[in-house]
VEXGU-357844 format. One record per residue (C-alpha): residue number from 1; x, y, z. Coordinates in Angstrom, 1 decimal. Each point is the difference from the previous one (the first is absolute). Layout:
# VEXGU-357844
<NUM,<X,Y,Z>>
...
***
This chain:
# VEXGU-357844
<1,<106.1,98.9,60.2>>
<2,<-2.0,0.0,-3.4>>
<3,<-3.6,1.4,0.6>>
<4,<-1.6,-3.6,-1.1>>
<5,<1.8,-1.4,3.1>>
<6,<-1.0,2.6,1.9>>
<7,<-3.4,-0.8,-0.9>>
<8,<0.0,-3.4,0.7>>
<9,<1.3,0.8,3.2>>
<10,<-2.8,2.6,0.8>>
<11,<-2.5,-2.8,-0.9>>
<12,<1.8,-2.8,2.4>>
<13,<-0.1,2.2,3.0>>
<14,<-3.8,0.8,-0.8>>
<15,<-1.0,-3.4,-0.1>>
<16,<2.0,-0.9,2.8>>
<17,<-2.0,2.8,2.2>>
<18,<-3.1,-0.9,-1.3>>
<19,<0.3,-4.1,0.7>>
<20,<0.9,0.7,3.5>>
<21,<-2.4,2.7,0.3>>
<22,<-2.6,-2.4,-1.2>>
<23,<1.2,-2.6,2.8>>
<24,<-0.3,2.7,2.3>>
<25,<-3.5,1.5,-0.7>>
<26,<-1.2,-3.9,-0.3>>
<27,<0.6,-0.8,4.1>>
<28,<-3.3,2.3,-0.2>>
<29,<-1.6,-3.3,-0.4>>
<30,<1.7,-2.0,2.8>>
<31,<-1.3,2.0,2.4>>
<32,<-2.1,-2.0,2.5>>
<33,<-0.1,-1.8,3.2>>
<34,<3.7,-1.2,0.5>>
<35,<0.8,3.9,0.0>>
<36,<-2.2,1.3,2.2>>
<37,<0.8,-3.1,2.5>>
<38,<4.0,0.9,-0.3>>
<39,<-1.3,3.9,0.9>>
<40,<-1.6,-1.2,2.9>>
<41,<3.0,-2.7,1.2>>
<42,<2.9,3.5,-0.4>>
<43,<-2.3,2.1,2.0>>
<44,<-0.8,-2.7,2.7>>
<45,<3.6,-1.2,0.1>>
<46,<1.6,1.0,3.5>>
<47,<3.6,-0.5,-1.6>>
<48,<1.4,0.9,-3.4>>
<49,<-0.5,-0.7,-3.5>>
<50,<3.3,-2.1,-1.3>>
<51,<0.1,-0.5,-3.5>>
<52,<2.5,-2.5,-2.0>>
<53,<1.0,-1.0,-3.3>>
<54,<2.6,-0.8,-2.3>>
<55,<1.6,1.3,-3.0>>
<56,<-2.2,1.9,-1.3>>
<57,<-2.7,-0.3,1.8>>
<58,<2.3,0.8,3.1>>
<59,<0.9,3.5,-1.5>>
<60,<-3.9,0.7,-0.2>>
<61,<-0.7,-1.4,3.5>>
<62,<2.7,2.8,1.0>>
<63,<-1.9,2.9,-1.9>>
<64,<-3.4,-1.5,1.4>>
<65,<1.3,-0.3,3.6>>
<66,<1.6,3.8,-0.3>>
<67,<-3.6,0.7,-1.1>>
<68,<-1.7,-1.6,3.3>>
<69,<2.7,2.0,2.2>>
<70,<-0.3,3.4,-1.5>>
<71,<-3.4,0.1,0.4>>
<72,<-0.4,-1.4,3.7>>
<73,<-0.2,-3.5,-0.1>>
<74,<3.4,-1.5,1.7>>
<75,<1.4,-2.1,-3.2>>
<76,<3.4,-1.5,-0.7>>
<77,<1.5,-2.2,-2.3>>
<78,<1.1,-3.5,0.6>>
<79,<2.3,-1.8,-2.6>>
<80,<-1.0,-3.5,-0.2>>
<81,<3.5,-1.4,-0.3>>
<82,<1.2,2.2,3.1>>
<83,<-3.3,-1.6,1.9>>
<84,<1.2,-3.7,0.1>>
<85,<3.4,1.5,1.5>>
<86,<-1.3,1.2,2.8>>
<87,<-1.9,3.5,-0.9>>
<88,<-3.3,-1.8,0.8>>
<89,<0.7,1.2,3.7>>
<90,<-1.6,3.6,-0.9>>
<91,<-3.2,-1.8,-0.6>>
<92,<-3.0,-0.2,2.8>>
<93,<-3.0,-1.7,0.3>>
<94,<-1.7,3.4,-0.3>>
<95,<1.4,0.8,-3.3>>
<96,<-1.7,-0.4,-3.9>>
<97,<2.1,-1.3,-2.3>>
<98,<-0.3,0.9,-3.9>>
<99,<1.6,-2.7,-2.4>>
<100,<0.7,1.2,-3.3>>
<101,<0.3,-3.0,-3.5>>
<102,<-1.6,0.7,-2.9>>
<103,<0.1,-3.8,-1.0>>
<104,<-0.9,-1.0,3.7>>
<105,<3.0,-2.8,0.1>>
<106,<2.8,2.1,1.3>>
<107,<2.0,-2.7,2.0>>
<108,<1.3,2.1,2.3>>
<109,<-3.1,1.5,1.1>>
<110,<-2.1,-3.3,0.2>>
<111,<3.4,-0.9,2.6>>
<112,<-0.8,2.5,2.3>>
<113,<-4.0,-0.2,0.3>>
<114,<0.0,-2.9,2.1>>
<115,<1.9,2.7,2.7>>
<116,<-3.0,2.6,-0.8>>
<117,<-2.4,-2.9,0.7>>
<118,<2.0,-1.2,3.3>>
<119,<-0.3,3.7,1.4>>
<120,<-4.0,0.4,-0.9>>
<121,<1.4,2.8,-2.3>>
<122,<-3.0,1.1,-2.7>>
<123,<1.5,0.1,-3.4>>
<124,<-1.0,1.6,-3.5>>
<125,<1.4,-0.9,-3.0>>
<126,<0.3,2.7,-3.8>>
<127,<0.2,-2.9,-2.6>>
<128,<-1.1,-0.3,-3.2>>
<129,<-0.6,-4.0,0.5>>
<130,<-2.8,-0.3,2.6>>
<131,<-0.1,-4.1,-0.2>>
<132,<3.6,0.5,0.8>>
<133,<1.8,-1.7,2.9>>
<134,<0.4,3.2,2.0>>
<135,<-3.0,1.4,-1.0>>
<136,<-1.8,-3.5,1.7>>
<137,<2.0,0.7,2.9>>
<138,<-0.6,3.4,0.7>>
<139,<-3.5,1.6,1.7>>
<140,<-0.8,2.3,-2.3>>
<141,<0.9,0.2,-3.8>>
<142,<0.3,2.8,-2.1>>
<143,<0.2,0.1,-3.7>>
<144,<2.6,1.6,-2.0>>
<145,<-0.4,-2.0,-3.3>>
<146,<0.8,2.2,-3.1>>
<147,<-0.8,-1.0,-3.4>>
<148,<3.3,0.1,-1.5>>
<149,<3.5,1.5,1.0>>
<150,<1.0,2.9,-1.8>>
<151,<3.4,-2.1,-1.1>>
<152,<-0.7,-1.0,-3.2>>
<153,<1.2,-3.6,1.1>>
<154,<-2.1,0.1,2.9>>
<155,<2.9,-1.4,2.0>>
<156,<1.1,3.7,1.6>>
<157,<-2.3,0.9,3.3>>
<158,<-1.4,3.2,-1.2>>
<159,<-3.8,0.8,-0.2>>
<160,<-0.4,-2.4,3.3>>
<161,<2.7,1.4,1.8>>
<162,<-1.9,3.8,-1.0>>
<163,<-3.5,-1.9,1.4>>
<164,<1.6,-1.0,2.6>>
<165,<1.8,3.1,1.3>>
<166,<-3.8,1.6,-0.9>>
<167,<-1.7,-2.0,1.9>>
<168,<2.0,0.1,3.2>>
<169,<0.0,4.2,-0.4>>
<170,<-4.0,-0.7,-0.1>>
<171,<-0.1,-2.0,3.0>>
<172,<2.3,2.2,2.0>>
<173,<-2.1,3.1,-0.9>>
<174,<-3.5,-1.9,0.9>>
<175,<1.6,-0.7,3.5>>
<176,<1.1,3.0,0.3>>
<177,<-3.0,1.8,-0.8>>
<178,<-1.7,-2.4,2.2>>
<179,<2.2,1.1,3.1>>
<180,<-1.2,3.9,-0.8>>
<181,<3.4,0.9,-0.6>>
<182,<0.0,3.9,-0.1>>
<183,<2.6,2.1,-1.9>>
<184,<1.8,1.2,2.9>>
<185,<0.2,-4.2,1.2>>
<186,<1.4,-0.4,-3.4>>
<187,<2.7,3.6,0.2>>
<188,<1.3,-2.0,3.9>>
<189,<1.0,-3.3,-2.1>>
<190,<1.9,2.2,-3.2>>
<191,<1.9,2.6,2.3>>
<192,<2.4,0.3,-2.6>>
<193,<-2.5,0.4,-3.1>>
<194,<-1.4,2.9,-1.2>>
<195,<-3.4,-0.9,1.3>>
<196,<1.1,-0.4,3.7>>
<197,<2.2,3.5,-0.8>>
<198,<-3.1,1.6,-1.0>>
<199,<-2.6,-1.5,3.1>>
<200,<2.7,-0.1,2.7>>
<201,<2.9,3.0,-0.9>>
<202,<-1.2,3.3,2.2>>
<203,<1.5,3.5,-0.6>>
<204,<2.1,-0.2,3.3>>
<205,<2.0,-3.3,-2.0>>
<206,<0.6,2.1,-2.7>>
<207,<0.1,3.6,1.1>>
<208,<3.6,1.6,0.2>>
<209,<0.9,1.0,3.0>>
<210,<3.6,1.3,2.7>>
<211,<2.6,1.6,-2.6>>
<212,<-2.3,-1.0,-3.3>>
<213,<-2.9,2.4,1.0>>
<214,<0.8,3.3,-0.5>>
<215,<-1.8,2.3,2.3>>
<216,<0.6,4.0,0.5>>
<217,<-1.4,2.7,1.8>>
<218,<-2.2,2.9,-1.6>>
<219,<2.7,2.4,0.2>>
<220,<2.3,-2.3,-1.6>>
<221,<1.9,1.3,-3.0>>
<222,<-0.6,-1.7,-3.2>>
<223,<3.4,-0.6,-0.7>>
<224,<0.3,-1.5,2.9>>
<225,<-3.2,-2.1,-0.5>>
<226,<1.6,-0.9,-3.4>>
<227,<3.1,-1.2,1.7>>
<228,<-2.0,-2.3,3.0>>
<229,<-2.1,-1.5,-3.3>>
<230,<3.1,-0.9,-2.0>>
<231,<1.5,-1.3,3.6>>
<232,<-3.0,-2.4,0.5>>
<233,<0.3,-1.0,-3.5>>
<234,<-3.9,0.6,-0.5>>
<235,<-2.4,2.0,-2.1>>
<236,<-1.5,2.6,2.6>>
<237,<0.4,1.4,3.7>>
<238,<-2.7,0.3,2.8>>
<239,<-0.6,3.2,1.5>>
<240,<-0.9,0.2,3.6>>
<241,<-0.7,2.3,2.4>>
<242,<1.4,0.2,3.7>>
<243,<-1.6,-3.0,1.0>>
<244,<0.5,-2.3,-2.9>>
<245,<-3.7,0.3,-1.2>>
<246,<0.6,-0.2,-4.2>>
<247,<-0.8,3.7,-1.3>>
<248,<1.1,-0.3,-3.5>>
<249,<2.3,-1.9,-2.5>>
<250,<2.7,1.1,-2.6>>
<251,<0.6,-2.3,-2.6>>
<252,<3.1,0.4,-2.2>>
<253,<-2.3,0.9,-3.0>>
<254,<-0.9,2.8,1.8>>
<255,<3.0,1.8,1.1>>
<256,<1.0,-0.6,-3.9>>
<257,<-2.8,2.1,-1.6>>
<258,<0.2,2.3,2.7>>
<259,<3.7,0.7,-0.9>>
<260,<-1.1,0.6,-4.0>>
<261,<-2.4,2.5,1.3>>
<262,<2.3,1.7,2.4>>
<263,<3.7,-1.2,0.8>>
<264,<0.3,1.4,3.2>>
<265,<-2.5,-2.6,1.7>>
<266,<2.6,-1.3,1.1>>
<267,<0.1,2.2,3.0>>
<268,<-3.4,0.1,0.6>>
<269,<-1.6,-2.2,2.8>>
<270,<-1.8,-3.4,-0.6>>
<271,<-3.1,1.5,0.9>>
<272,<-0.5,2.1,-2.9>>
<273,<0.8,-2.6,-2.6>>
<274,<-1.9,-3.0,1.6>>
<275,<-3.1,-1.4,-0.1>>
<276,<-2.1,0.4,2.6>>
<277,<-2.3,-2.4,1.4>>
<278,<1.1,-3.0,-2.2>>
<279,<-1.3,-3.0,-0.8>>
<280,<1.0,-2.6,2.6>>
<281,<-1.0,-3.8,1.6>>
<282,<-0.5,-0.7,2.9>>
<283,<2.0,-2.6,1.7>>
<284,<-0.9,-3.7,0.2>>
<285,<-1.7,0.2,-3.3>>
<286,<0.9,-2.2,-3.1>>
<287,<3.0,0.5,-2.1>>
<288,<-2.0,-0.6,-2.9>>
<289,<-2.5,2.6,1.3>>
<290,<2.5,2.6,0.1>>
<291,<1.3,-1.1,-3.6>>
<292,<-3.9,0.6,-1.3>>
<293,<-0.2,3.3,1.4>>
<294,<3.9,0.9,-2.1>>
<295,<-1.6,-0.8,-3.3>>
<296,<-3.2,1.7,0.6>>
<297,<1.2,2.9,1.3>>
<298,<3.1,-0.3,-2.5>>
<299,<2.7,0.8,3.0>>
<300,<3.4,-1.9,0.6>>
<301,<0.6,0.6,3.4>>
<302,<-2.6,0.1,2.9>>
<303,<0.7,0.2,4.1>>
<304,<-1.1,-2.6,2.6>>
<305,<-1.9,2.0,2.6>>
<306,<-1.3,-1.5,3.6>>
<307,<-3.5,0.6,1.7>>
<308,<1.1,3.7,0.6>>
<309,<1.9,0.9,-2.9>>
<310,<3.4,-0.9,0.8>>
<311,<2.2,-0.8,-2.5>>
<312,<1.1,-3.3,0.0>>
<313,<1.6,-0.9,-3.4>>
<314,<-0.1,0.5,-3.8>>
<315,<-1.2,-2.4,-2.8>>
<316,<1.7,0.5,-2.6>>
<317,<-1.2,-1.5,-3.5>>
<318,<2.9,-1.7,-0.5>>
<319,<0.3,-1.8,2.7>>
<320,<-3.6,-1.8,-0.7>>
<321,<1.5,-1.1,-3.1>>
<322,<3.0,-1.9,1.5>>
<323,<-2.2,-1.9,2.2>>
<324,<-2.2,-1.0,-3.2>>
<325,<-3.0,2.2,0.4>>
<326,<0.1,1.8,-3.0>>
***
């Protein structure tokens, strides 16, 4: 590609960010009644929020209801053409229905009002025609109208599909903040994300424990401690006394710069190589509390240990990283 084309190309995908940026910011100035009424009508609704749409419009009524779900409103998508043939059973009269047309004349949604009306269902329509048919048949009206589409034809949905998708987000987000959704509400509805890892994930989910914990006595020899680390497959060993209180902990760092200082540690016991008195969590905490205290204290490895000091397991650094911690 010769560098003029790769200029014009550079100066296409700028303009095309700053149209639909522009179409974006400019919903700034929509704000008024109609979306404060459709806050109140979500967080009053006893039901869910179903949103529909076509083309389009129907792939950003799927983003916006994905929105509405994730962040604790109950929201699912309805597709106008699979409504008339018999999906219109998952509606209730409790539910709030959001109809999305940026021209306001979408036939098939203008088909299945009259059912939304028939059930006493409260409707809200994203348009960008408010003297549109829809947009006279629904209760409250929201405007999505852009300026231009960032198509150079104007014919391609583009800055009003991006206002659109925007506005829903906004709306989702005003409920939600509306419901006093904390952080930890938020981690129960991603399990699988790294938010819910980091609010929900404690040390005993993550710790390794049975044949992956190494644990020796203080007497132990540290080849022997050497060969129980490379049997759990892990970065250190937990030294306990008689009673399975944690004493100390040998990591395999250790028994290596002991060995260049003196080969025959070896055949020395655990106790003179380890470190006493190590760093540890306590059990029920935080996974991500025990990953803060590995890169402030700079440490790999570090044991699991009950109300009386009882070893329970190791967290290795690792295995944070797997489970999208780190």
């Amino acid at each position: 590609m010769k560098e003029n084309d790769k200029k014009d190309i550079k100066e296409i995908l700028a303009e095309v960010l700053q149209i639909e940026g522009e179409a974006v910011l400019s919903l700034k100035e929509k704000i008024g009644d109609a979306i404060c009424r459709a806050v109140e009508e979500i967080l009053s609704c006893k039901g869910k929020v179903v949103v529909t749409g076509i083309g389009k419009s129907g792939a950003v009524g799927r983003k916006i209801a994905s929105t509405f779900a994730s962040t604790g409103t109950p929201a699912v998508f309805l597709h106008p053409g699979e409504a008339i043939h018999g999906e219109l059973g998952l509606l209730s009269s409790d539910d709030i229905v959001i109809l999305i047309s940026y021209n306001g004349e979408t036939e098939e949604l203008i088909n299945i009002i009259p059912f939304f009306k028939r059930l006493g269902i409260r409707t809200i329509t994203f348009t960008g025609n408010p003297l549109s048919t829809i947009a006279k048949a629904c209760d409250i009206v929201i405007d999505v109208g852009v300026e231009r589409e960032a198509c150079p034809f104007g014919i391609a949905p583009t800055s009003s599909t991006t206002a659109t998708m925007a506005m829903g987000d906004a709306l989702a987000i005003a409920v939600m903040r509306a419901r006093k959704l904390t952080r930890e509400d938020l981690a129960k509805l991603h399990p699988g994300g790294t938010l819910g890892r980091r609010l929900l994930l404690k040390v005993e989910d993550v710790m390794r424990t049975g044949k992956r914990h190494a644990i020796v006595k203080e007497e132990t020899l540290v080849r022997d401690v050497l060969f129980t680390i490379t049997k759990a497959r892990g970065g250190a060993a937990s030294v306990v006394d008689e009673e399975g209180k944690l004493v100390g902990i040998v990591t395999d760092g250790d028994i290596r710069r002991h060995l260049i200082l003196d080969e025959k540690t070896l055949n020395k016991p655990a106790k003179e190589i380890m470190t006493e008195t190590p760093i540890t969590i306590k059990e029920g905490r935080l996974a991500v509390e025990a990953l803060k205290i590995m890169q402030e204290k700079n440490i790999d490895d570090l044991p699991v240990v009950d109300e009386e000091g009882k070893v329970l397991g190791m967290i290795d650094i690792v295995d944070l990283v797997k489970v999208g911690l780190v």
